[in-house]
Z-matrix of the N, CA and C atoms (Angstrom, degrees):
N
C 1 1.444
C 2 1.523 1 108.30
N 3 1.382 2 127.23 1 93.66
C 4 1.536 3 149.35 2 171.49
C 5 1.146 4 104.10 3 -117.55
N 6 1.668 5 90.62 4 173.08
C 7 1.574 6 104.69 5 158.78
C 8 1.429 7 127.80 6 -77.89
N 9 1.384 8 117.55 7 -9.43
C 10 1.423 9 127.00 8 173.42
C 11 1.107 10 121.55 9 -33.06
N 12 1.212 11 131.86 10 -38.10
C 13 1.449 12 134.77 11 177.04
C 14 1.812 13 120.41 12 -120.08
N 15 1.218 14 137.31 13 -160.04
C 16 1.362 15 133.01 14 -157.16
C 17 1.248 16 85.37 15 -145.48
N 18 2.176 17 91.01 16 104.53
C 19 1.059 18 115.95 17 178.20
C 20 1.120 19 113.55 18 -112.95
N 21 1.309 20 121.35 19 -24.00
C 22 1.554 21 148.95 20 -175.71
C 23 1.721 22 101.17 21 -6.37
N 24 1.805 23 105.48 22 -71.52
C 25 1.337 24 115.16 23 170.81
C 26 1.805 25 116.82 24 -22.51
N 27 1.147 26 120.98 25 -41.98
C 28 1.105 27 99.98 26 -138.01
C 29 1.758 28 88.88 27 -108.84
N 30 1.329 29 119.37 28 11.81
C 31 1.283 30 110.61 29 -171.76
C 32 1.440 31 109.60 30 -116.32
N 33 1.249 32 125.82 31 -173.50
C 34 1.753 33 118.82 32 -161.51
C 35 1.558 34 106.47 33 170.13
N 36 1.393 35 98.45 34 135.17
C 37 1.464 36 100.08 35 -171.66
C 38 1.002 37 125.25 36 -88.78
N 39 1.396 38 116.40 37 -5.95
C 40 1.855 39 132.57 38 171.90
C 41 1.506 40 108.30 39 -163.08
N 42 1.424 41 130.69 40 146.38
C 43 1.187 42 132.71 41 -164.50
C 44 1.793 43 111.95 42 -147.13
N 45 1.341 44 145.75 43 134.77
C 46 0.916 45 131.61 44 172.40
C 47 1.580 46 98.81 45 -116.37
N 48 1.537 47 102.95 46 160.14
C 49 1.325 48 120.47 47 -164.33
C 50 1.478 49 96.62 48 -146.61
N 51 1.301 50 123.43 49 156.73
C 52 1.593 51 145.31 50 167.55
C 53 2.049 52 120.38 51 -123.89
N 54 1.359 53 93.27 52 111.84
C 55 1.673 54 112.24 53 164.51
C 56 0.945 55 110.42 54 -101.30
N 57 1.483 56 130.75 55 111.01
C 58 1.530 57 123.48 56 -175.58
C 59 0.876 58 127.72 57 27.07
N 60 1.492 59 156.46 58 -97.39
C 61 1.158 60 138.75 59 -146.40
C 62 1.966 61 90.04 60 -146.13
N 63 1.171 62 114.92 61 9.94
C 64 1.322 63 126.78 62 121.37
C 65 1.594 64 162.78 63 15.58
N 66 1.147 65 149.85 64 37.63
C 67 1.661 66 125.94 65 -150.82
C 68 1.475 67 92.77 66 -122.00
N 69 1.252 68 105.39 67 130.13
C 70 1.854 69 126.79 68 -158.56
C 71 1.514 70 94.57 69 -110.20
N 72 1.170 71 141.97 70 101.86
C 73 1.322 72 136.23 71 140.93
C 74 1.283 73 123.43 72 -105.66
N 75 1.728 74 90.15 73 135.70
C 76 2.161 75 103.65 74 -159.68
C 77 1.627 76 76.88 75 -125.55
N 78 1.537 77 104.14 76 121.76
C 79 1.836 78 102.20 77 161.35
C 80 1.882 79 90.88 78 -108.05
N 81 1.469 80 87.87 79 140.82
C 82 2.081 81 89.90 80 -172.71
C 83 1.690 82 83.88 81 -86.69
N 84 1.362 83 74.19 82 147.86
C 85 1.633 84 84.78 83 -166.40
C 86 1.916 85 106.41 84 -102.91
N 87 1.420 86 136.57 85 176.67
C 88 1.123 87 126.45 86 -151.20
C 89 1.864 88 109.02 87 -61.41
N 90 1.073 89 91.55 88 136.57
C 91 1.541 90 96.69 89 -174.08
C 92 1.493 91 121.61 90 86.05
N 93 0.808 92 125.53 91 4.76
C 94 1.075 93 135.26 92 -178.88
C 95 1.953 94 127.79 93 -145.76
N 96 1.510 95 96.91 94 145.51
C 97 1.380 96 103.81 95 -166.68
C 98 1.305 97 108.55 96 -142.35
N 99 1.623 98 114.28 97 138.87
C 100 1.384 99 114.68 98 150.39
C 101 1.265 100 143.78 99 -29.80
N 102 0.948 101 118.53 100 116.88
C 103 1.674 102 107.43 101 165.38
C 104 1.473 103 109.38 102 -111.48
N 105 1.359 104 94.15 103 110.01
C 106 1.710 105 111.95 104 164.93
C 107 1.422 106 116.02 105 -41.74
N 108 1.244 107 112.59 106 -60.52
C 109 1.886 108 129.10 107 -167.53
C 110 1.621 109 87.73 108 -54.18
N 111 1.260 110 136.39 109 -27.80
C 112 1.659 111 104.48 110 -162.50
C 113 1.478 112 102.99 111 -117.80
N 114 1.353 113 128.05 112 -4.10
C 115 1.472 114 123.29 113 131.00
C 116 0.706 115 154.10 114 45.20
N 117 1.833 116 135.74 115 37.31
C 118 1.538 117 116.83 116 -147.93
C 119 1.305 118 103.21 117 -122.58
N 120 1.151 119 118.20 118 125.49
C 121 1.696 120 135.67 119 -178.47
C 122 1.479 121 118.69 120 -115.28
N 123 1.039 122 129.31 121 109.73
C 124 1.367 123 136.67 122 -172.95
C 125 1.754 124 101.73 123 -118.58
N 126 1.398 125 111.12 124 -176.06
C 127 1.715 126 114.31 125 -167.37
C 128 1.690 127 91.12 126 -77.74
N 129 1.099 128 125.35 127 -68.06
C 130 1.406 129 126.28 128 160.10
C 131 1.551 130 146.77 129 -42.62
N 132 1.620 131 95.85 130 -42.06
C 133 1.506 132 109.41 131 -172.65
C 134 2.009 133 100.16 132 -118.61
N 135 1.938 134 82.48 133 150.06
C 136 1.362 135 83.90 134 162.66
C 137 1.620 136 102.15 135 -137.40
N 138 1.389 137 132.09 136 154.16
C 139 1.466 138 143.33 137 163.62
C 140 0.828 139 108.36 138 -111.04
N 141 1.318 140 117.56 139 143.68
C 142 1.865 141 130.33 140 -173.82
C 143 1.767 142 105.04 141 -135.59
N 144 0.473 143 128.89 142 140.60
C 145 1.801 144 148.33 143 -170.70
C 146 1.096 145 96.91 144 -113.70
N 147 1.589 146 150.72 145 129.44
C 148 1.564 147 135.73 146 124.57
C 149 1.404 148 100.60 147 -110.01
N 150 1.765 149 98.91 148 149.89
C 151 1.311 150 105.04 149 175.83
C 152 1.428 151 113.29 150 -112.57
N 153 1.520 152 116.24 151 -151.65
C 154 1.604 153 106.37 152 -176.50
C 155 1.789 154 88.80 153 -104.48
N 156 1.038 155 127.45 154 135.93
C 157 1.493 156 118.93 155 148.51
C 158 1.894 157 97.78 156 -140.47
N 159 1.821 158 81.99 157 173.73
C 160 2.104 159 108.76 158 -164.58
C 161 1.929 160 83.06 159 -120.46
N 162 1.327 161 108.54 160 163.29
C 163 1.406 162 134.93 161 143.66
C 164 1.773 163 107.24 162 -65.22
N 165 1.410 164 92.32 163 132.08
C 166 1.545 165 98.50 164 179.73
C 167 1.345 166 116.76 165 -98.29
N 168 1.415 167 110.72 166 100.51
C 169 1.426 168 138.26 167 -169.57
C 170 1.506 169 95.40 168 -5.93
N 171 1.846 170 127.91 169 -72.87
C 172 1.136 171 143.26 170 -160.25
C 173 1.735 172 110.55 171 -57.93
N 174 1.414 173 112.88 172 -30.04
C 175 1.722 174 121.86 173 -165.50
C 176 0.969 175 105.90 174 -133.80
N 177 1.520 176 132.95 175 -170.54
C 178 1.086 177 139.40 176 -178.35
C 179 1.700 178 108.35 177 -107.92
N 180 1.152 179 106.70 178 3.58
C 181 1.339 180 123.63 179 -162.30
C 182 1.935 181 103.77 180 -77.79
N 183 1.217 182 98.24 181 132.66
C 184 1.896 183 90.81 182 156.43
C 185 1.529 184 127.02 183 -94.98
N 186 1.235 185 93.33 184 145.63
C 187 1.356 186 106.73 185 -170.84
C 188 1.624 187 112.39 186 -122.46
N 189 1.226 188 129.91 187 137.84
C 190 1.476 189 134.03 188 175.44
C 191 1.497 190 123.28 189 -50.53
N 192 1.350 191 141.44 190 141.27
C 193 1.013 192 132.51 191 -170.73
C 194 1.474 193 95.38 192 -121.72
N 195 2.059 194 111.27 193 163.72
C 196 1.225 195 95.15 194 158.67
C 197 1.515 196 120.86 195 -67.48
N 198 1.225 197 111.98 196 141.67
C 199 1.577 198 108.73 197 -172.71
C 200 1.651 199 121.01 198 -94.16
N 201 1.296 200 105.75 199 147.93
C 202 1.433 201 122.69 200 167.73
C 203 1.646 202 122.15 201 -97.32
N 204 0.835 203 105.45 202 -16.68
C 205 1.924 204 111.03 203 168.91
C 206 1.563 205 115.71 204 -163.30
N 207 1.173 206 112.61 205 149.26
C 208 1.407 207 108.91 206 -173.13
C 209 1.874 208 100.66 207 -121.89
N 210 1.100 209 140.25 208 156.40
C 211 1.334 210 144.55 209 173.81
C 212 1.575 211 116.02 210 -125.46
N 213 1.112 212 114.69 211 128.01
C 214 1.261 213 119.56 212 176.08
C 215 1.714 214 114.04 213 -123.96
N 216 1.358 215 107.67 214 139.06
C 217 1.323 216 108.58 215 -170.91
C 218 1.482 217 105.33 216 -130.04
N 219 1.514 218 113.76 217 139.53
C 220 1.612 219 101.64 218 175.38
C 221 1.705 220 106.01 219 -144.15
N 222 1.160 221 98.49 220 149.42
C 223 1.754 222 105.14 221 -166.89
C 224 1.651 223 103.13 222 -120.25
N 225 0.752 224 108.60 223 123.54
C 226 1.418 225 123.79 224 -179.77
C 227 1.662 226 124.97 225 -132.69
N 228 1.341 227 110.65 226 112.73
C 229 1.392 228 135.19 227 -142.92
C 230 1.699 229 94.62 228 -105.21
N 231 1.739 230 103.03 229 95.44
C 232 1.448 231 98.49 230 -179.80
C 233 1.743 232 113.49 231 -125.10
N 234 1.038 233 147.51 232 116.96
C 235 1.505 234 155.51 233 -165.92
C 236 1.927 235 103.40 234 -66.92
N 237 1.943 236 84.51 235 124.43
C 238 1.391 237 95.36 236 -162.05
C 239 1.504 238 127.04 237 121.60
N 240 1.577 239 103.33 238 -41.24
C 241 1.402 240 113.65 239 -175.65
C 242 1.670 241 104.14 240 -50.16
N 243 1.076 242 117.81 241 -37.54
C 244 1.156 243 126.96 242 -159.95
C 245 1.759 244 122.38 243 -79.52
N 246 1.403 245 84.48 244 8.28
C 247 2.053 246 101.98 245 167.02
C 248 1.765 247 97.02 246 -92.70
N 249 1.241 248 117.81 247 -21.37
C 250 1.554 249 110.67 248 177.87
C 251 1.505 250 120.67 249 -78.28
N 252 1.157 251 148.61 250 107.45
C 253 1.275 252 144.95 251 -175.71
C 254 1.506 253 110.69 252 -76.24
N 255 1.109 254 108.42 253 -28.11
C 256 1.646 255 106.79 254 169.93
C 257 1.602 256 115.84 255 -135.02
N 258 1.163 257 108.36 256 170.25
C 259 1.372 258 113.29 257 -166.42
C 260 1.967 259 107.77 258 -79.12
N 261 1.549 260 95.21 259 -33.78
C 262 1.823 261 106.95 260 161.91
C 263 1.954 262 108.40 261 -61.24
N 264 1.044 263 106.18 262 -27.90
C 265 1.739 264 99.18 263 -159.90
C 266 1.844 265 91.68 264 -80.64
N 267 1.338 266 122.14 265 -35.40
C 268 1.341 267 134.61 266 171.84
C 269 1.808 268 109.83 267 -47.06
N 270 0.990 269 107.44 268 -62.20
C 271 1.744 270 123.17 269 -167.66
C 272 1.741 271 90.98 270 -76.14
N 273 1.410 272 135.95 271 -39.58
C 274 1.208 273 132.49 272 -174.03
C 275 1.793 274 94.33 273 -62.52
N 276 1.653 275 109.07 274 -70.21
C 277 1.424 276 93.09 275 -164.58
C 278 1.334 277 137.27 276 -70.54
N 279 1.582 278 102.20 277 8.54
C 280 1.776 279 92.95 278 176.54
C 281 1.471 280 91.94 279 -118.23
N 282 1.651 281 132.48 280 24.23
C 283 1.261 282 135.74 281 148.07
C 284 1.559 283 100.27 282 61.91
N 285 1.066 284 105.99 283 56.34
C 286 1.646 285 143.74 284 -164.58
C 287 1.600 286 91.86 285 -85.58
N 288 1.487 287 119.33 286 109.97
C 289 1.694 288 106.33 287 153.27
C 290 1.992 289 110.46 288 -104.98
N 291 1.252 290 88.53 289 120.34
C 292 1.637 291 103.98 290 -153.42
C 293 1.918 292 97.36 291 -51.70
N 294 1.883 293 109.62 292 -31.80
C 295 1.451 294 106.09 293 177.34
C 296 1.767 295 113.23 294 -57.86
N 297 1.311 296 89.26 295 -47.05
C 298 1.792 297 88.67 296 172.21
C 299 1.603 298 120.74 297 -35.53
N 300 1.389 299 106.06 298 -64.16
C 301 1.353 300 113.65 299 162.20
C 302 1.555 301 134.54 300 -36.29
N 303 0.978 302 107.36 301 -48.31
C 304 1.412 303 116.46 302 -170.74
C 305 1.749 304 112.35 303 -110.50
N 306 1.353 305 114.34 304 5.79
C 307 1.170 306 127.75 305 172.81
C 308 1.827 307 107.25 306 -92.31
N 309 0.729 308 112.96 307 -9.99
C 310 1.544 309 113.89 308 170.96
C 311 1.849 310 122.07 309 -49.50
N 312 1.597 311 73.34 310 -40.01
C 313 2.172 312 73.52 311 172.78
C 314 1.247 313 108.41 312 -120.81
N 315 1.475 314 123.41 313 43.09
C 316 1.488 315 121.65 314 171.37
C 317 1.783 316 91.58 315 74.12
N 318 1.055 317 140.24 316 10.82
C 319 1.481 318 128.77 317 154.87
C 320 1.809 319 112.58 318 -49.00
N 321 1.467 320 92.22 319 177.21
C 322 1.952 321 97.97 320 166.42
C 323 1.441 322 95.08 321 166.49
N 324 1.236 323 107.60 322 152.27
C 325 1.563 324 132.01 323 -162.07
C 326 1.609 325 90.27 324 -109.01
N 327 1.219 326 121.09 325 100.28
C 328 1.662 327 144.81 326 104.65
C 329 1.428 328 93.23 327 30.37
N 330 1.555 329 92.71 328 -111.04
C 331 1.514 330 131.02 329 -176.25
C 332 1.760 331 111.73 330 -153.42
N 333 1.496 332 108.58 331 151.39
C 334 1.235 333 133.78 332 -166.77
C 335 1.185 334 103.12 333 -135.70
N 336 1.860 335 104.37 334 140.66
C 337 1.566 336 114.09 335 -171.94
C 338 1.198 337 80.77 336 -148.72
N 339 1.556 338 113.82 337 157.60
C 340 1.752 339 136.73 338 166.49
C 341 1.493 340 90.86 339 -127.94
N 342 1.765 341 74.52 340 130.33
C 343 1.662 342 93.25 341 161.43
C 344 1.686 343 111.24 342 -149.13
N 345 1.187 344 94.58 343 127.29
C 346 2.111 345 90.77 344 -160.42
C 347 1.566 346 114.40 345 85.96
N 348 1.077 347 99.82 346 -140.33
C 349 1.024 348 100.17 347 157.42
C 350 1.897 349 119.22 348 -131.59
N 351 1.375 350 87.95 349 70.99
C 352 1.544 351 105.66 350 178.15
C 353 1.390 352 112.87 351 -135.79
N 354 1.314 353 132.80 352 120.57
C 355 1.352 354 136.26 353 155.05
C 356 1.594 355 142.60 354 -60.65
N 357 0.931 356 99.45 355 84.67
C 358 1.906 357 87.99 356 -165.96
C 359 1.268 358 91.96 357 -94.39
N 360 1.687 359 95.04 358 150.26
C 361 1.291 360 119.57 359 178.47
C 362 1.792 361 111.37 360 -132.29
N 363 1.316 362 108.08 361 139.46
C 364 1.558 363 111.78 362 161.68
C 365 1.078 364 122.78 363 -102.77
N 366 1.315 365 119.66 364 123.87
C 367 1.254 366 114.83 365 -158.75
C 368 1.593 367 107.26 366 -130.78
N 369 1.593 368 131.81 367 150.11
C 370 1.323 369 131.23 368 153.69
C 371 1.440 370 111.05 369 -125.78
N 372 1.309 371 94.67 370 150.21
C 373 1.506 372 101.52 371 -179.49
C 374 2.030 373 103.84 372 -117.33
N 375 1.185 374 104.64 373 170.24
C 376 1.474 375 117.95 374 -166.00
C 377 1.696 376 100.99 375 -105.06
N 378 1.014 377 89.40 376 -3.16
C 379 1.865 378 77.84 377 -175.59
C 380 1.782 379 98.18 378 -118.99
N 381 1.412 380 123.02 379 122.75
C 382 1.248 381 134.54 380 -162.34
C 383 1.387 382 92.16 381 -107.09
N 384 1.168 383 151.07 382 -41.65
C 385 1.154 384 155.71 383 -154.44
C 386 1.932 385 109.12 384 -94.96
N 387 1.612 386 86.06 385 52.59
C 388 1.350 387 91.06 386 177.20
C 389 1.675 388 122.40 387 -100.75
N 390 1.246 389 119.38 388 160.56
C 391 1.700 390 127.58 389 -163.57
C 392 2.112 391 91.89 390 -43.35
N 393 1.076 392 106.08 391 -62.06
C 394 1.597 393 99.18 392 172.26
C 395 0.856 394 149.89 393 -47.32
N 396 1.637 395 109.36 394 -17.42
C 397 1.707 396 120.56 395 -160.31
C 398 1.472 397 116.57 396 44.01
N 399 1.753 398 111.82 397 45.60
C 400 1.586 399 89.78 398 173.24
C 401 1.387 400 83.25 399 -103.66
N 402 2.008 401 90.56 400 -175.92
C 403 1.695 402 115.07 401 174.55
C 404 1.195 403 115.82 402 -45.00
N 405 1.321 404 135.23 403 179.18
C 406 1.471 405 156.34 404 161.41
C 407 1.747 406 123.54 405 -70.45
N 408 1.559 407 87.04 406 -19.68
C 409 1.768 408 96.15 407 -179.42
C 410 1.576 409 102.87 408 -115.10
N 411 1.388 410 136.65 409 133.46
C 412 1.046 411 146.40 410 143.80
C 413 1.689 412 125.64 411 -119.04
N 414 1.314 413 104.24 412 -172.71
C 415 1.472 414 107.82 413 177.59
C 416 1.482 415 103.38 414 -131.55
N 417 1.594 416 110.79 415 159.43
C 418 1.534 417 118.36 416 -174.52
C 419 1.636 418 94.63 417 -147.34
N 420 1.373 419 117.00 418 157.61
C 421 1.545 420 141.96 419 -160.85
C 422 1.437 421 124.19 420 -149.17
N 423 1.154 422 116.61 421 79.15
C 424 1.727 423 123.84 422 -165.07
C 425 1.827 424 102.34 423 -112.02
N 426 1.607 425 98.49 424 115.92
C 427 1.560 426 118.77 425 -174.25
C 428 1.436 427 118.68 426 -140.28
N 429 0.855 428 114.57 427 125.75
C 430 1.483 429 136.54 428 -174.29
C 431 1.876 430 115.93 429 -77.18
N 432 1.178 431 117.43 430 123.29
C 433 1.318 432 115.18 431 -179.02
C 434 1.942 433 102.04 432 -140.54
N 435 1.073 434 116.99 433 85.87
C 436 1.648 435 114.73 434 171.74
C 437 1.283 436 117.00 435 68.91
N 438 1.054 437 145.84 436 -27.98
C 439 1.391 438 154.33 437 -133.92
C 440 1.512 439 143.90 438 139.33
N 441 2.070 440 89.86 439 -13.72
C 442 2.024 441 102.68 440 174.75
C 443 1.755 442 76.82 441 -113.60
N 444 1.528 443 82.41 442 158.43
C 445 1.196 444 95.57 443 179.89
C 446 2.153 445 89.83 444 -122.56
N 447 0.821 446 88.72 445 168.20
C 448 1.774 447 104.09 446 -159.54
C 449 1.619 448 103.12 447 -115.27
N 450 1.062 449 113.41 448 123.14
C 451 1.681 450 105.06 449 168.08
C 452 1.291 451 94.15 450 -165.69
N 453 1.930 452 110.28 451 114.14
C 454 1.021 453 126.30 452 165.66
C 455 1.747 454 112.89 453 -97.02
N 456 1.284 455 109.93 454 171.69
C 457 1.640 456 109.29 455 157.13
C 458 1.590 457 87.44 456 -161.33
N 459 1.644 458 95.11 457 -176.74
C 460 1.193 459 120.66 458 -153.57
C 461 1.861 460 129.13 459 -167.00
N 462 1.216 461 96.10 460 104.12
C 463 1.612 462 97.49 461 -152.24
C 464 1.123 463 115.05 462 -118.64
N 465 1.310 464 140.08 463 144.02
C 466 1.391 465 147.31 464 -131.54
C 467 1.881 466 95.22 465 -150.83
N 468 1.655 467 111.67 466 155.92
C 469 0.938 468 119.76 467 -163.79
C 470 1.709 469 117.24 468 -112.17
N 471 1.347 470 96.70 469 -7.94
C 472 1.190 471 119.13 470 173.19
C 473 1.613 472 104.86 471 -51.87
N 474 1.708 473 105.82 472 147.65
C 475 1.587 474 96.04 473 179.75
C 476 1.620 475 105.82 474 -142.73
N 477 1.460 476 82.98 475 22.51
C 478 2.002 477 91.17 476 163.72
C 479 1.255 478 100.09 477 -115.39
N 480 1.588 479 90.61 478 138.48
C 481 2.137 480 91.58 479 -179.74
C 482 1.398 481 107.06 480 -104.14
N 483 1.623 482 116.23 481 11.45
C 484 1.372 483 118.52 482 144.61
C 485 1.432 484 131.69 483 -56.26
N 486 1.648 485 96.39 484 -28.91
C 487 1.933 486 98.05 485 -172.00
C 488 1.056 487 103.31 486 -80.69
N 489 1.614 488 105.02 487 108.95
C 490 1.680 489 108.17 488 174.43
C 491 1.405 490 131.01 489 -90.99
N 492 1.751 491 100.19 490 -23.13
C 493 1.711 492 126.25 491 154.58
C 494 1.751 493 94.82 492 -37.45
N 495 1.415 494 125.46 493 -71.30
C 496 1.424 495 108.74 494 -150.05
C 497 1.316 496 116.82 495 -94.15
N 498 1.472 497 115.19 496 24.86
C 499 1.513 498 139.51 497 -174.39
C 500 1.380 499 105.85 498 -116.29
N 501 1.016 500 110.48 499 -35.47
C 502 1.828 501 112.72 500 170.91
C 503 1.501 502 110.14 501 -88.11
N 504 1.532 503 126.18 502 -24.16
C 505 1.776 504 135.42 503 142.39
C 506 1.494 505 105.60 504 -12.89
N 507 1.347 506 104.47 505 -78.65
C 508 1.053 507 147.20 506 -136.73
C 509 1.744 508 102.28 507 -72.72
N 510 1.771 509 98.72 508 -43.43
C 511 1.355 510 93.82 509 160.19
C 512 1.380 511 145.34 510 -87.05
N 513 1.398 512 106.02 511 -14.67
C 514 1.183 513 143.39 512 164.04
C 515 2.047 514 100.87 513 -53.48
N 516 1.261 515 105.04 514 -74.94
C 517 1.722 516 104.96 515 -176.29
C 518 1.627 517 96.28 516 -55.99
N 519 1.358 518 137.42 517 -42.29
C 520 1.559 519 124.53 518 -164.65
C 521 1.849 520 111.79 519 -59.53
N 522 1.423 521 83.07 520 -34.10
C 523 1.352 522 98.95 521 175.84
C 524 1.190 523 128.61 522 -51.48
N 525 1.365 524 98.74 523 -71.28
C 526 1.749 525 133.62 524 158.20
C 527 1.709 526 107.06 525 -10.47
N 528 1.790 527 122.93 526 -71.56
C 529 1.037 528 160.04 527 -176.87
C 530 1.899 529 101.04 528 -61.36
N 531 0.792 530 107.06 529 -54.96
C 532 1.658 531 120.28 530 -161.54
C 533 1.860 532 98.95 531 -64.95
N 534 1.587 533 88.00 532 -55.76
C 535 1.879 534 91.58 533 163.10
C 536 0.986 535 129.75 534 -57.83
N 537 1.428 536 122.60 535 -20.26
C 538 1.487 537 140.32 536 -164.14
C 539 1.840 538 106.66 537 -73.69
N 540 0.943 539 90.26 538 -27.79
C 541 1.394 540 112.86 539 -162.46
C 542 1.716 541 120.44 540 -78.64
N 543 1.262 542 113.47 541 97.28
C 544 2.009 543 113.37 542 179.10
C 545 1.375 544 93.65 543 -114.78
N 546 1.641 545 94.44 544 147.61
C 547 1.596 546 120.60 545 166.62
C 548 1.099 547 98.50 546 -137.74
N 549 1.554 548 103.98 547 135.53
C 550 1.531 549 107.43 548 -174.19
C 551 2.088 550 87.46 549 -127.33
N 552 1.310 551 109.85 550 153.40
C 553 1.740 552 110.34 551 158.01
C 554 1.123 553 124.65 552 -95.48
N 555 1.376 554 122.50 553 132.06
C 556 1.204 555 126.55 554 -158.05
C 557 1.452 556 100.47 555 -89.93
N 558 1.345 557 122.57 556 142.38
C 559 1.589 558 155.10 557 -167.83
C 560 1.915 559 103.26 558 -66.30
């Protein structure tokens, strides 16, 4: 995913989407863009892709860059969520240990902070030889809104887990993206 080829089509600087009764608006926030082509919308679920793209010096147009982190966000619309007021009161009552969770693929939580009602997590995983070729360290973002439940992450290409400059990037853009993000219920 470069600029090598004519991608233009497939990218977008804000996009709205519908989960049942639902209305999803993601504005990609600086540096970053949708990609339509990877897209996945189900009756329940939605996946969102952003990639890295620049303004193309010559147009006003964006164009894809080679990238340094990619973000993926997915919303998943489940009945009930909406007795939880926060995304902590959720993980408290089903006595949730978040390593359990995320230990399934050799993941593990760093460290974890709430802010809002959003959970960020730092996370590394043990298996480097993943479909992406990113680093060993990433970040993840689990937030509660009425009934979707929110879980972003965010992965970087860096493959020293010394670089702490492009690990604090990294949380900085998840961030960026995570705010980006309104759901309103439709009437």
């Amino acid at each position: 995913m470069s600029c090598v080829n004519n991608q233009v089509s497939d990218i977008q600087k804000s996009a709205n989407y519908s989960i049942d009764d639902y209305q999803i608006t993601i504005k990609s926030t600086k540096e970053f863009c949708l990609n339509s082509d990877l897209t996945q919308e189900k009756n329940n679920s939605l996946v969102l892709i952003l990639t890295e793209c620049i303004t193309n010096p010559n147009s006003n147009q964006l164009i894809r860059r080679p990238i340094s982190s990619i973000i993926t966000v997915r919303f998943q619309q489940e009945p009930g969520l909406n007795s939880y007021s926060q995304i902590s009161d959720l993980i408290k009552s089903n006595d949730v240990k978040l390593n359990n969770i995320f230990n399934i693929n050799g993941q593990k939580i760093i460290k974890s902070y709430q802010k809002g009602n959003t959970l960020y997590m730092s996370m590394s995983t043990k298996k480097v030889n993943n479909f992406l070729n990113t680093g060993s360290k990433f970040w993840k973002a689990l937030s509660l809104y009425d009934n979707i439940l929110i879980s972003a992450s965010a992965y970087g290409f860096s493959k020293k887990n010394s670089n702490y400059s492009s690990y604090r990037q990294l949380e900085e853009k998840l961030k960026s993206v995570v705010n980006s993000i309104e759901i309103n219920k439709s009437t």
